[in-house]
C-alpha positions in Angstrom: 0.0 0.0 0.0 1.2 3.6 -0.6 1.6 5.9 2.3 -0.9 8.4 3.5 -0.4 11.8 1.0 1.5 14.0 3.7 0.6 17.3 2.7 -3.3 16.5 3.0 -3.2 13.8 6.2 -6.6 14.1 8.2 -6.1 13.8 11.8 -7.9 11.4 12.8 -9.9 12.6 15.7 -11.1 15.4 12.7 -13.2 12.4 11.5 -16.1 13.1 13.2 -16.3 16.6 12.1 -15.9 15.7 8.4 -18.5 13.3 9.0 -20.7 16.2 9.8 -21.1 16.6 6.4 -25.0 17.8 4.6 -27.9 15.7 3.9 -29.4 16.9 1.0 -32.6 17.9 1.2 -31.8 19.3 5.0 -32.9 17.8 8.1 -31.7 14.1 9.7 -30.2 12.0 7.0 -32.3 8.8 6.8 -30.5 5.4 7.8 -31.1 3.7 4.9 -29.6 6.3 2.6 -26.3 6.6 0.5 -23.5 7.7 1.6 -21.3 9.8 -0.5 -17.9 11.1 0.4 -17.8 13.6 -2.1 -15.0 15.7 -3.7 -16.3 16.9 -6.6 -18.0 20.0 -6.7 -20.3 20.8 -4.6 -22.9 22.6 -6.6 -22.7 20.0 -9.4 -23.3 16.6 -6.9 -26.1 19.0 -5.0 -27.7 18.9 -8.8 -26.6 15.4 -9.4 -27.9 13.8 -6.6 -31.9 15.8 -6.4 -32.0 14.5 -10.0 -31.3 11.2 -8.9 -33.3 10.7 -6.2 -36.4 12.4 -8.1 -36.1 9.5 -10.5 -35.2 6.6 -8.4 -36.4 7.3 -4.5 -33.5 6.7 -3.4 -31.7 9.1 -0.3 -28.4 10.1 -0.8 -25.9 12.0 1.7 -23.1 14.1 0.7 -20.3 14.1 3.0 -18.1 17.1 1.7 -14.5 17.6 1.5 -11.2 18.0 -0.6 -9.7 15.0 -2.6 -7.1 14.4 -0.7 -8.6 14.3 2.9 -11.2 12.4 1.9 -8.9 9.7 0.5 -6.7 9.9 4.0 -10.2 9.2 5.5 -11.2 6.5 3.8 -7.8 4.7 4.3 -8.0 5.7 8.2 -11.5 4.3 8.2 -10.7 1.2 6.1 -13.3 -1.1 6.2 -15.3 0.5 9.1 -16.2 3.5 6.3 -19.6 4.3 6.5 -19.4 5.6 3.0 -20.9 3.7 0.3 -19.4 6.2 -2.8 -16.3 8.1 -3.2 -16.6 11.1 -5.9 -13.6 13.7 -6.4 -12.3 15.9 -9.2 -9.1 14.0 -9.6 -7.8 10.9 -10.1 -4.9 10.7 -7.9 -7.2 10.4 -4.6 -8.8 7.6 -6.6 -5.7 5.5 -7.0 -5.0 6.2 -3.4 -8.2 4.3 -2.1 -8.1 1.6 -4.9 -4.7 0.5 -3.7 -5.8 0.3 -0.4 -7.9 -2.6 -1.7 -11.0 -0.5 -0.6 -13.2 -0.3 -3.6 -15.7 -3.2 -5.3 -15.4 -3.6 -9.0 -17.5 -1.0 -11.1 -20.5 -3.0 -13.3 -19.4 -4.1 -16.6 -22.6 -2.4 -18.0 -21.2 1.0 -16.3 -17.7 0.9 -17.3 -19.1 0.3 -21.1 -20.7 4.0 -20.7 -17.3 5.1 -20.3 -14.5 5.2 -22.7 -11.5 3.2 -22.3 -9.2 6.9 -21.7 -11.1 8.1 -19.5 -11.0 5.7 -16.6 -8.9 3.4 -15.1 -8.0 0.3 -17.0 -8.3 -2.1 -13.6 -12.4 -1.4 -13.5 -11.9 -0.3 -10.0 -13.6 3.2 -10.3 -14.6 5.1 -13.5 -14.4 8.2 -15.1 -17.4 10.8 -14.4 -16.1 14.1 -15.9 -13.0 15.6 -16.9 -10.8 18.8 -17.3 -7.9 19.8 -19.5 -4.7 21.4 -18.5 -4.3 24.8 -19.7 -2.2 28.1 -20.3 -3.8 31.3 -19.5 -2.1 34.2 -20.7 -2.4 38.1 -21.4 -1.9 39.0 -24.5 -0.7 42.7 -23.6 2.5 40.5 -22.0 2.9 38.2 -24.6 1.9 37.0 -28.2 0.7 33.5 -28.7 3.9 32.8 -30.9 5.9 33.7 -27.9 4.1 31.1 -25.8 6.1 27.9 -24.5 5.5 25.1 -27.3 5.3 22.9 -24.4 5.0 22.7 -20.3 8.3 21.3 -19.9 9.3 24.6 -21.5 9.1 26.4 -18.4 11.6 25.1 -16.4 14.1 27.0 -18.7 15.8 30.1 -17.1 14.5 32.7 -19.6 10.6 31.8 -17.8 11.9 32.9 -14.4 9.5 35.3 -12.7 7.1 34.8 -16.0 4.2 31.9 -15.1 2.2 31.2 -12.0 0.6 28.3 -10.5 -0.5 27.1 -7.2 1.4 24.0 -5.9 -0.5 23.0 -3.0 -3.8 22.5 -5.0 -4.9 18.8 -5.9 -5.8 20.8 -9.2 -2.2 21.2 -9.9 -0.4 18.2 -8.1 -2.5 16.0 -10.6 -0.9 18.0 -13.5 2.5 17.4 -12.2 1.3 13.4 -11.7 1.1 13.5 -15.4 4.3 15.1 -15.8 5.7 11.9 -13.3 3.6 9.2 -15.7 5.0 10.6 -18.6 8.6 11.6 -18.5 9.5 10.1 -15.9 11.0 10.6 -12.1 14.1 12.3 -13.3 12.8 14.6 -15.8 9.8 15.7 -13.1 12.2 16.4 -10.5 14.4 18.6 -12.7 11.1 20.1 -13.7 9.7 21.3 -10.5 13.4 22.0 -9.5 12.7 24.6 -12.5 9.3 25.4 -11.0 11.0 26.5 -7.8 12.9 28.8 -9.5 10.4 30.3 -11.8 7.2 30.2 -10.7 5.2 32.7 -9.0 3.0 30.8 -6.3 -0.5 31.4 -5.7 -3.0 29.8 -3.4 -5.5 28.5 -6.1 -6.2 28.2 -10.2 -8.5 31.3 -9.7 -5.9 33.3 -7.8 -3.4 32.3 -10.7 -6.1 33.3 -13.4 -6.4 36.9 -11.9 -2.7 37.3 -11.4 -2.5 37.1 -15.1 -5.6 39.0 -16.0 -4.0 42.2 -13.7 -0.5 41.6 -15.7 1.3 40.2 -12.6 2.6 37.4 -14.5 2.4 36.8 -18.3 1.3 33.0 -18.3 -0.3 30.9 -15.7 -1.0 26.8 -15.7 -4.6 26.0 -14.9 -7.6 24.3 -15.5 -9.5 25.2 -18.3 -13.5 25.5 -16.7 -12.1 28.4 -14.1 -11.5 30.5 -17.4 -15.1 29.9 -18.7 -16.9 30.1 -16.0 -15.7 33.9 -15.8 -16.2 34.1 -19.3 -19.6 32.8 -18.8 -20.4 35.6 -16.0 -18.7 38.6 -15.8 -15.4 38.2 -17.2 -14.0 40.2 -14.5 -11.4 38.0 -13.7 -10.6 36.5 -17.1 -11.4 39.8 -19.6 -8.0 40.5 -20.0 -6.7 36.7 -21.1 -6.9 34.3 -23.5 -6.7 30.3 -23.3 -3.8 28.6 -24.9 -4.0 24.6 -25.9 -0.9 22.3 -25.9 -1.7 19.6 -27.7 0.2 17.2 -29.2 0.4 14.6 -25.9 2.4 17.0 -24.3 2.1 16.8 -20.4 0.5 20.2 -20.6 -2.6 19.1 -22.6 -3.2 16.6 -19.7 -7.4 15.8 -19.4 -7.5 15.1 -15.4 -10.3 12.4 -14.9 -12.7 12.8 -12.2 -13.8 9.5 -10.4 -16.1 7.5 -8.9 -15.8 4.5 -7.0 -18.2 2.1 -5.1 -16.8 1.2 -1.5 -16.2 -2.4 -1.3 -17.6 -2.3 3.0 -21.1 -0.4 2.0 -23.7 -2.9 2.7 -26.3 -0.9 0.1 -23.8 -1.8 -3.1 -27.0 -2.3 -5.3 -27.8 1.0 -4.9 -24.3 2.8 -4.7 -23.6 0.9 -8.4 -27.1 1.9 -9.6 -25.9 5.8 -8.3 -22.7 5.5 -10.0 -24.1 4.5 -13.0 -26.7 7.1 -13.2 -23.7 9.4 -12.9 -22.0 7.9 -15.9 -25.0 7.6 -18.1 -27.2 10.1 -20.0 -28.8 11.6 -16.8 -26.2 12.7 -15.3 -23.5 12.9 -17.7 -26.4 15.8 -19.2 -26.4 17.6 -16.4 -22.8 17.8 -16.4 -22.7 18.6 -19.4 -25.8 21.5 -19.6 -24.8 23.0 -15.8 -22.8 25.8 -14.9 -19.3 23.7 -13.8 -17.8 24.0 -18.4 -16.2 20.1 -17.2 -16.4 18.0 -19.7 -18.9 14.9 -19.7 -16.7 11.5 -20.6 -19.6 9.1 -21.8 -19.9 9.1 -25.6 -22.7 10.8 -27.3 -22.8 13.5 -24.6 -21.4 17.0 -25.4 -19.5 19.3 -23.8 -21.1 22.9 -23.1 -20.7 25.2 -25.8 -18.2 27.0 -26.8 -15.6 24.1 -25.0 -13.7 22.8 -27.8 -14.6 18.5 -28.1 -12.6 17.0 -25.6 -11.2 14.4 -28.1 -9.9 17.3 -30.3 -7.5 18.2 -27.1 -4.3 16.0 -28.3 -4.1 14.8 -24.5 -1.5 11.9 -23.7 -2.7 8.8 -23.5 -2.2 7.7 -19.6 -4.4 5.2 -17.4 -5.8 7.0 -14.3 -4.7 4.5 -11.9 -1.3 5.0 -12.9 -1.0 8.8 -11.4 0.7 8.6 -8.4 0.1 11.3 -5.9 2.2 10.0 -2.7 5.1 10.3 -5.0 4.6 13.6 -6.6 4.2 15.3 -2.9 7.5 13.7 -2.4 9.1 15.3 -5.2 6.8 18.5 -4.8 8.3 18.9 -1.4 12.3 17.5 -2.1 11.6 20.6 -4.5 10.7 23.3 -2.1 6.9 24.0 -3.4 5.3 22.2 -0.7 
């Protein structure tokens, strides 16, 4: 088993208080209801889950938190979890759990909804949306020919004091697990070494996105649905920037895959699969894909929310979830000096 990601470890007498969590619909959760540690957004599972229990009749329970606390929970709790579903925005909390040996094997029937990119190739969990790596810049700082032509790029001394990003995100530490899965431990450690000496550090992708927007920086790394959504509203935090693409499987066109798993200790597993498949099917990969979050649904045959470019036009590399290894890249993350 991997250890416990350091930079996110959840005390364990902070268990209770996590399990504080919502019921949706307010008022006492009812004991034969669902229970859903859930990382993903919360507005999005709010909408997920009233949409599902409209249709089916069946109670479900969001228990809120970040990725990677959740994931510490769950392997603290171990088979004693009361949580019958595991949802987060990206993978690496997933792979945590699965090789802890806590989830049950997704339905065949589910995992067919899915394609084969955009979730793990072990069956263990399964892809339920998705966001792409991007390059916000200002285009008052610099052109689009002057851009990097790829992420590695900006380890290189002439980028010092030129990008942002914000290390101690999950957001970003899946970026740089992708970076691991792809070039390798050598080439990521020389890399954030780079980082270290470049980067200006923010607390979060919106913070990096306004950093460039008021010209603090010419070019940040971030996901691409924070840029949209402000597009979307008000553009006050976006107006001035534009979105650049990679491509071309470079680490910087990385698609992050958000997950969800059913625990193998619930004791209501017919209805956890039957929730996780509703997820991954037309229902709910609609809503995803209609609702205010711009991620991208993964199930063929539902699009993406205008004007997102399709997600299979993206040039991503081609890497099974599972494989991103978060322990590892706060290893190198902190042996580097960002965490």
């Amino acid at each position: 088993m991997r250890p416990l990601l350091r930079a996110a470890l959840v005390p364990l007498a902070a268990v209770p208080l996590l399990l504080a969590g919502c019921a949706t619909g307010g008022g006492a959760a009812p004991d034969d209801a669902l229970v859903v540690y859930n990382a993903q957004h919360e507005q999005l599972t709010e909408e997920w889950v009233a949409a599902f229990t409209e249709e089916t009749g069946i109670d479900v329970v969001l228990r809120n938190g970040g990725d990677s606390e959740l994931a510490n929970q769950l392997v603290a709790e171990g088979s004693a979890s009361p949580a019958d579903v595991f949802l987060t925005e990206n993978s690496p909390a997933m792979s945590l759990v699965e090789e802890a040996g806590l989830f049950a094997p997704v339905d065949e029937s589910t995992l067919e909804l899915v394609p084969e990119q955009y979730r793990p190739s072990t069956g263990a969990w399964t892809g339920i949306a998705a966001r792409s790596t991007v390059l916000v810049y200002n285009p008052s700082l610099i052109t689009e020919a002057e851009l990097p032509a790829s992420l590695m790029d900006l380890q290189q001394p002439e980028w010092k004091g030129r990008w942002g990003a914000a290390p101690s995100g999950a957001d970003f530490q899946a970026i740089v697990s992708a970076v691991l899965e792809t070039q390798g431990e050598d080439a990521t450690s020389a890399w954030l070494e780079g980082m270290h000496e470049n980067a200006t550090i923010y607390r979060n992708n919106i913070a990096t996105m306004k950093a460039v927007n008021a010209g603090e920086v010419p070019v940040g790394v971030i996901y691409h649905y924070y840029w949209y959504r402000d597009q979307d509203e008000t553009a006050e935090n976006s107006g001035n920037t534009e979105l650049h693409y990679f491509g071309n499987q470079d680490p910087g066109a990385f698609v992050s895959v958000s997950g969800g798993g059913v625990l193998e200790s619930s004791e209501r597993a017919e209805e956890a699969q039957e929730f996780l498949a509703w997820l991954a099917g037309t229902e709910g990969q609609t809503i995803l894909g209609e609702g205010y979050s711009f991620e991208y649904p993964v199930s063929s045959g539902v699009p993406a929310r205008e004007p997102l470019p399709a997600l299979d036009s993206l040039g991503a590399p081609a890497i099974d979830p599972s494989k991103l290894n978060g322990p590892q890249v706060i290893d190198l993350m902190t042996e580097a000096g960002l965490l």
